[in-house]
N, C-alpha and C positions, 0 to 999 in steps of 0.2 A: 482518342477523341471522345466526350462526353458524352452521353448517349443524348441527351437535354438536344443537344446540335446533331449529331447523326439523324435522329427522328426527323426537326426541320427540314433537313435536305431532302431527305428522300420525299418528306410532304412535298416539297417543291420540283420534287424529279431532279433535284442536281446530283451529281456524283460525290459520294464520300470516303472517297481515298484521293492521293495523289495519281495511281494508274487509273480508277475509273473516268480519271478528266483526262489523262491522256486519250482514252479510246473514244470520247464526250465528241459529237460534231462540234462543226466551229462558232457555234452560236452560243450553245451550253457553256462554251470556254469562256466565248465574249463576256457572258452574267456574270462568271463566276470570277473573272480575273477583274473587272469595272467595281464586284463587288469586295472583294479584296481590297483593292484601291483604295475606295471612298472608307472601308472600315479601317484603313490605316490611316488616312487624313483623319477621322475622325476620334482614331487615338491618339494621335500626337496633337492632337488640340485639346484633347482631355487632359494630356500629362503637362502639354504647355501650359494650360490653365492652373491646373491643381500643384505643379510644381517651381515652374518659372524656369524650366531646365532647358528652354528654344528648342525642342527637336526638330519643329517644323523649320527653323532658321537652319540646324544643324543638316537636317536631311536634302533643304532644296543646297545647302552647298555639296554635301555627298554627290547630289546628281550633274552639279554642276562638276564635278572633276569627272564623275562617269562619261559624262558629253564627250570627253577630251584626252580620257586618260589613253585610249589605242593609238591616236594621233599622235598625240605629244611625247609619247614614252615609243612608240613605233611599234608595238606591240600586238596580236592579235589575243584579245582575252582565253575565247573558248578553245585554242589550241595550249595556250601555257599551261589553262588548268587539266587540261589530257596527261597533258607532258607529266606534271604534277602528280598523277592519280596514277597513270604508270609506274612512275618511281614506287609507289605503297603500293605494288600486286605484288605479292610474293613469288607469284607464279610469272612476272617477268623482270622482276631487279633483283628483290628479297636485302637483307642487310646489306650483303659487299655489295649489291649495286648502287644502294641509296649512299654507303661510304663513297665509293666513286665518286660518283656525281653529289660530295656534298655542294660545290659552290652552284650546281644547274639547281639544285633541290632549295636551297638557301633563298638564292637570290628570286625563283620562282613563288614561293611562298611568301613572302614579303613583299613581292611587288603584285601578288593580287590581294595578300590580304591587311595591309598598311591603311588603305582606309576602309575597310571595316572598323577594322581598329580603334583607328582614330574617333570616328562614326561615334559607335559604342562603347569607348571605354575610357576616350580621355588621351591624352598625349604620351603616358607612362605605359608601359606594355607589360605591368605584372600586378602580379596580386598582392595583398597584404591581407592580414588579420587584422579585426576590430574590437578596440574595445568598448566598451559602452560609453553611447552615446556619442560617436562619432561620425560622422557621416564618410562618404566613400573616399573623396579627396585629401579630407585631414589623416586616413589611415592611408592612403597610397605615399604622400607627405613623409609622414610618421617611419615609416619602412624607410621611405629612403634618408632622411636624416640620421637614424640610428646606422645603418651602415655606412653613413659619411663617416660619423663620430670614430666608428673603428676601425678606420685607416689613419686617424690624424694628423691632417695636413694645415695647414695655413694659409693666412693672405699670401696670394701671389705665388703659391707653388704650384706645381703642373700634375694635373691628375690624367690618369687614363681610363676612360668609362668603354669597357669593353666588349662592344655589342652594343650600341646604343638608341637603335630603334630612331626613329624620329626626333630623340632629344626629351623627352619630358622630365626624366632625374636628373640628366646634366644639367639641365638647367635649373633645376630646385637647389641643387647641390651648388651650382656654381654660387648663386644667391643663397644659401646656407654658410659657406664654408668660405668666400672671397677668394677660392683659388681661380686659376686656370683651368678648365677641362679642355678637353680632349675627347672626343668620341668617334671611336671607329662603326663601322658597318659592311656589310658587303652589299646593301641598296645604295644604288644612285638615287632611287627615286626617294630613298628615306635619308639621304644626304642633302638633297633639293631642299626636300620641305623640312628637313632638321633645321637648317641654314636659314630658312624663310622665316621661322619661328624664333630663330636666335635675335636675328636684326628685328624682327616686331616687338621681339620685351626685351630691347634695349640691353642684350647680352651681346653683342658684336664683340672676337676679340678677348669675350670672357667665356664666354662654349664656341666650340667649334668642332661641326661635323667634317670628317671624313671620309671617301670611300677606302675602304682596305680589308683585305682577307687577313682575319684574327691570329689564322695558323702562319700569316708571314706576315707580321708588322713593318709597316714603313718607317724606323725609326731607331735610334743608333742605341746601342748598349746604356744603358743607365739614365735613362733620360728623366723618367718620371719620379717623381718625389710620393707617389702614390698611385695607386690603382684600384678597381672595383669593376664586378661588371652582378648585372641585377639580370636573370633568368634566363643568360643566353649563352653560356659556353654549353650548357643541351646541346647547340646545333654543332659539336665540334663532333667528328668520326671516332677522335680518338683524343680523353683530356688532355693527357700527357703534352700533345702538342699545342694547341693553347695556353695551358697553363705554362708551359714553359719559353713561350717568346712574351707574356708577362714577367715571367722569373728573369727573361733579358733584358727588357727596358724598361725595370724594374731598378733604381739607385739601391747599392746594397743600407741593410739598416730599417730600410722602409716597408709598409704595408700592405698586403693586397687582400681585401675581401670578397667574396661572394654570396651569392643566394644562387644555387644551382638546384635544377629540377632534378630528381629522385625517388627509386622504387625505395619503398620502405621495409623494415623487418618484416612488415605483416605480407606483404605480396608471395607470393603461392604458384609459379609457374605452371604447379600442377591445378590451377585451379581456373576452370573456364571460365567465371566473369574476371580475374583476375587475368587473363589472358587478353581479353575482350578489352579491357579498360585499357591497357597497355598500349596495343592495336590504335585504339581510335586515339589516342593521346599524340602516339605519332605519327599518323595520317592527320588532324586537325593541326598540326600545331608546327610541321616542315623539322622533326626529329629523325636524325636517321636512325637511331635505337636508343635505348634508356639504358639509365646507368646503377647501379644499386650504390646507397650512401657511402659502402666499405670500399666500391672500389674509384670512388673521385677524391675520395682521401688518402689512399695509395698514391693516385697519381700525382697529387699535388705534393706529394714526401718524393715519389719517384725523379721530379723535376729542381728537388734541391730545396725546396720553400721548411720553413721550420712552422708548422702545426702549430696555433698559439689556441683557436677553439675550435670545435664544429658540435654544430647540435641541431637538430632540426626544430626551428622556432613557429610551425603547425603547433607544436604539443606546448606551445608556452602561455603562461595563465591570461586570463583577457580578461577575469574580472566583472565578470556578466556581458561581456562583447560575444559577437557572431564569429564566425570560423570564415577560412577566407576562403574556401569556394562556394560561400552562399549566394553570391549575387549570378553563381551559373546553375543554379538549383529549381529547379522550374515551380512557377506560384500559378496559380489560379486568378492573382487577381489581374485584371485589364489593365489595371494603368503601372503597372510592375513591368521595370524592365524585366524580370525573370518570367514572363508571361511569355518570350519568344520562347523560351524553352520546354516548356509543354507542347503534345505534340498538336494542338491547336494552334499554340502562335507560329511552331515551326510550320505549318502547312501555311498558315495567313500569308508568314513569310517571304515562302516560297511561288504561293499564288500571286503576290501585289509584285513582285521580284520580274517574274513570269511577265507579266502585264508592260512592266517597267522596258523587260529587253525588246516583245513585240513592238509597241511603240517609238524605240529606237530612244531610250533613257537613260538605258544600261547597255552594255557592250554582250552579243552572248556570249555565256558563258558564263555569265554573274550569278546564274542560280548554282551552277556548279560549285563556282564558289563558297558563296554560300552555306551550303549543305557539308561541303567540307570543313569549313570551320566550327559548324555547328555540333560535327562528329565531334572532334577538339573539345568543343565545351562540357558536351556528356562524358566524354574521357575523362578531364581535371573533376569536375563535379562530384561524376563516380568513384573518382580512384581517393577525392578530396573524404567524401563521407566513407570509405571503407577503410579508409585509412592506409591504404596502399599504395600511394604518391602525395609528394612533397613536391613545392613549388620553390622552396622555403628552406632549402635544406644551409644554413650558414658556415662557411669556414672563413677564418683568421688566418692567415701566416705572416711571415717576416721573412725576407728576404735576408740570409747572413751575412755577414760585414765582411767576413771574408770565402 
């Protein structure tokens, strides 16, 4: 925290940690959480103003699914996210437990953190690189169009988007490319609102979500005329198997691309912030371990697929553009989305969050949340600027004819 704001606080006797407010009477709270509040209404009127980006629109809908989401989904927040935080103690799952329990860790992480998501980042659930002079969505776009292009499919053939999150690529892609998608998930809740989104832009029929675990697809030997899945076989215990009930409902002849997350050459096992990045990457982000680039191209040869490229396209030219974990790289200025990520906006955060559950806004538990995905963001940021994970990492194969 800046010293400029630590000094005001304590001119004012407030607490300047998050533990000095926890020990704070319940009055000091009151200030401090009312005052968080009102400075968070009055940044998203800043950013509404100077940007035209509705946060305020966006945010009272956030709250609105918060109202509803323990009801409607049946769910208790602040116990899933326990359940959640369990799984990443070392000291009570460690790997094989988080392998066990991928589909309890999967569907747990995705169904507290789907709208945040959505919230802040848009309906697409990865990154991209920019080149200059693009703004966020035309490079989010951009990423997924170039991976349509290298599966090549056609009007009217059937793609399988694997991992599909809430839908945001299938649906660029299905409107890019006039095929058929298909999009698996292991959320119901991101099947619901996949599906809610298809029918509101007039994709009914042309995307279409479903619930299914990736490692046992619903669907007969050779079905798809093409495949892609964009930053989510990560969540798989073990590639091999992923990739290879792709390799099965997979038409021989045909394409399957990805973008899979990845420790890069530069990562250093022996090296503690390189240790530390790893860590929060898969506690933030519902990973049960990371995978180095050498060995998901193994297993994509292990499963029969024939190699056509793989490169990691972090390292590819942009031309005077930004790198793509800079929008999780913390700024100083207020009306910067990357201002939550300093450890001022993350305390604001955390305080107007706080505010949000006492009043009954949020479900508790939502700071928890929160805080977890934020770890996530410093993971990718970190490991993004040291050069020691890839979001980004691209492979090509073909499926042989015979």
């Amino acid at each position: 925290m800046s010293q400029q704001v630590v000094a005001l606080l304590e001119k004012l006797k407030l607490p300047t940690s998050w533990e000095g407010l926890q020990k704070s009477d319940n009055n000091t709270k009151l200030v401090v959480y009312a005052g968080a509040g009102v400075g968070a209404v009055l940044a998203l009127s800043a950013i509404n103003k100077a940007y035209g980006t509705d946060p305020i629109g966006r945010t009272l809908e956030l709250f609105g699914k918060f109202a509803v989401q323990e009801k409607k989904r049946n769910i208790n927040v602040n116990e899933v996210i326990d359940a959640y935080n369990n799984l990443h103690d070392d000291d009570k799952a460690g790997v094989e437990g988080r392998n066990d329990a991928y589909r309890t860790l999967v569907n747990a992480y995705y169904e507290l953190g789907t709208l945040f998501y959505e919230w802040g980042w848009g309906a697409s659930f990865h990154f991209a690189y920019f080149l200059k002079g693009e703004t966020f969505q035309q490079a989010i776009q951009r990423h997924e169009y170039y991976l349509a292009g290298r599966i090549g499919v056609s009007t009217g053939e059937k793609v399988l988007d694997c991992g599909c999150g809430i839908g945001g690529p299938m649906r660029n892609i299905a409107r890019f490319t006039n095929a058929e998608i298909t999009g698996v998930t292991l959320s119901e809740y991101q099947v619901i609102r996949g599906n809610e989104l298809n029918v509101a832009q007039g994709l009914k029929g042309r995307a279409t979500s479903v619930q299914c675990d990736f490692l046992h697809l619903k669907f007969e030997d050779n079905t798809f005329d093409g495949a892609y899945a964009i930053e989510a076989t990560c969540h798989a215990p073990r590639r091999e198997d992923v990739y290879g009930e792709i390799f099965r409902v997979l038409k021989p002849g045909r394409m399957f691309a990805c973008y899979e997350w990845c420790l890069t050459p530069k990562y250093d096992a022996n090296n503690e912030l390189h240790r530390l990045i790893k860590k929060k990457i898969e506690e933030g982000d519902g990973l049960p371990d990371m995978a180095s680039q050498e060995a998901v191209v193994q297993s994509l040869k292990n499963v029969g697929f024939e190699l056509i490229e793989a490169r990691d396209m972090a390292l590819d030219e942009r031309f005077g553009g930004d790198p793509w974990w800079l929008p999780l790289y913390p700024s100083w200025n207020p009306l910067s989305f990357r201002f939550q990520m300093t450890p001022v906006g993350m305390a604001l955060t955390r305080y107007a969050l706080t505010v949000f559950e006492f009043i009954g806004l949020a479900p508790k538990g939502t700071v928890k949340v929160q805080t977890m995905l934020q770890q996530g963001g410093w993971g990718c940021a970190q490991g993004g600027y040291t050069g020691t994970f890839t979001p980004m990492f691209l492979m090509v194969a073909r499926k042989p004819l015979n």
